[in-house]
N, C-alpha and C positions, 0 to 999 in steps of 0.2 A: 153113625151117631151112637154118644154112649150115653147110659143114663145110671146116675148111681142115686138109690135108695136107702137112706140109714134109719135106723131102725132102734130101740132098746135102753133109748134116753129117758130120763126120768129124775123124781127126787129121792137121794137115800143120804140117812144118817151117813157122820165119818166113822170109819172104819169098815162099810160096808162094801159092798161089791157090786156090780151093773157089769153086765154082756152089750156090748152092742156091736151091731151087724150093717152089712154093708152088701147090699143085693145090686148087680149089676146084668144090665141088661145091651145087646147091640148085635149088630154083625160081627162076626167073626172077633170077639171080645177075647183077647190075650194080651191083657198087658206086662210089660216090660218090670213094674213096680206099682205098689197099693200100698195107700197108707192109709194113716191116721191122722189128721190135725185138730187143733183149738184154737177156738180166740175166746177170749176173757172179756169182758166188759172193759171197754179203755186199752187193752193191750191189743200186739199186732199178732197175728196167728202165725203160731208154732208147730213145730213138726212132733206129733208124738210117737211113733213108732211107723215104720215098714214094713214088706215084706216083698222083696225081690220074686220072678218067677223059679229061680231057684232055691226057693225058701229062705236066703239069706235075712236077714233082720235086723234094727236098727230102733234103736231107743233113746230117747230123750232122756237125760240124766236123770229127772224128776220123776221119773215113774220106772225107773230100771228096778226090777224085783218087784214090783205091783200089778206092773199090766202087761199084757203076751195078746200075740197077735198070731193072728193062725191065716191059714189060705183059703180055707173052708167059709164059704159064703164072706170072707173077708171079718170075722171075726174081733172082736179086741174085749180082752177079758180084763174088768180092771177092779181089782180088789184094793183093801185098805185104802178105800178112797179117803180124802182128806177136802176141805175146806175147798182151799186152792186148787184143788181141780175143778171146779167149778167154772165149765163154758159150753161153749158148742163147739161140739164135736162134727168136723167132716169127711167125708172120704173122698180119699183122693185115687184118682189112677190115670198112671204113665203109660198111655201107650203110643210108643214112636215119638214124632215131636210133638203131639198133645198130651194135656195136661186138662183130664174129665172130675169135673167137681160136684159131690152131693149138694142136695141144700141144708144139711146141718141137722142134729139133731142137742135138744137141750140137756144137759147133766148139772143139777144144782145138788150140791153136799152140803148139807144145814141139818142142824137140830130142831 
């Protein structure tokens, strides 16, 4: 069994920045692929960045040059936040044919 823990949500102005992290705990835990998702209020959840065990990576048009995602505690650094980013945040990880899901963490961008 896997268990993922997210971390680093909160409120910040637009154009500000938020870390959030992604603690994973299990047996023999190596997965295949870790990400990042959102869902919005009202919208269906989106993939917002990757990161293969081969470090390869993968961004969502809407935040390519804002946000980076690292392998390190599963990471996702997201600057010039805006408005519309505004959802929860989950982590996700691929290992084999499972598919291990945080329970989310909140990001509101308001003034």
């Amino acid at each position: 069994q896997v268990h993922l823990v997210e971390s680093g949500g909160g409120l910040v102005q637009p154009g500000g920045s938020l870390r959030l992290s992604c603690a994973a705990s299990g047996n023999s835990f190596s997965p295949n692929v870790m990400g990042w998702y959102r869902q919005a209020p009202g919208k269906e959840r989106e993939l917002v960045a990757t990161i293969t065990s081969s470090t390869s990576t993968k961004y969502a048009d809407s935040v390519k040059g804002r946000f980076t995602i690292a392998k390190n505690t599963v990471y996702l650094q997201m600057n010039s936040l805006k408005p519309e980013d505004t959802a929860v945040y989950y982590c996700n990880a691929a290992v084999g044919i499972y598919s291990y899901w945080g329970q989310g963490t909140l990001v509101t961008v308001s003034s």
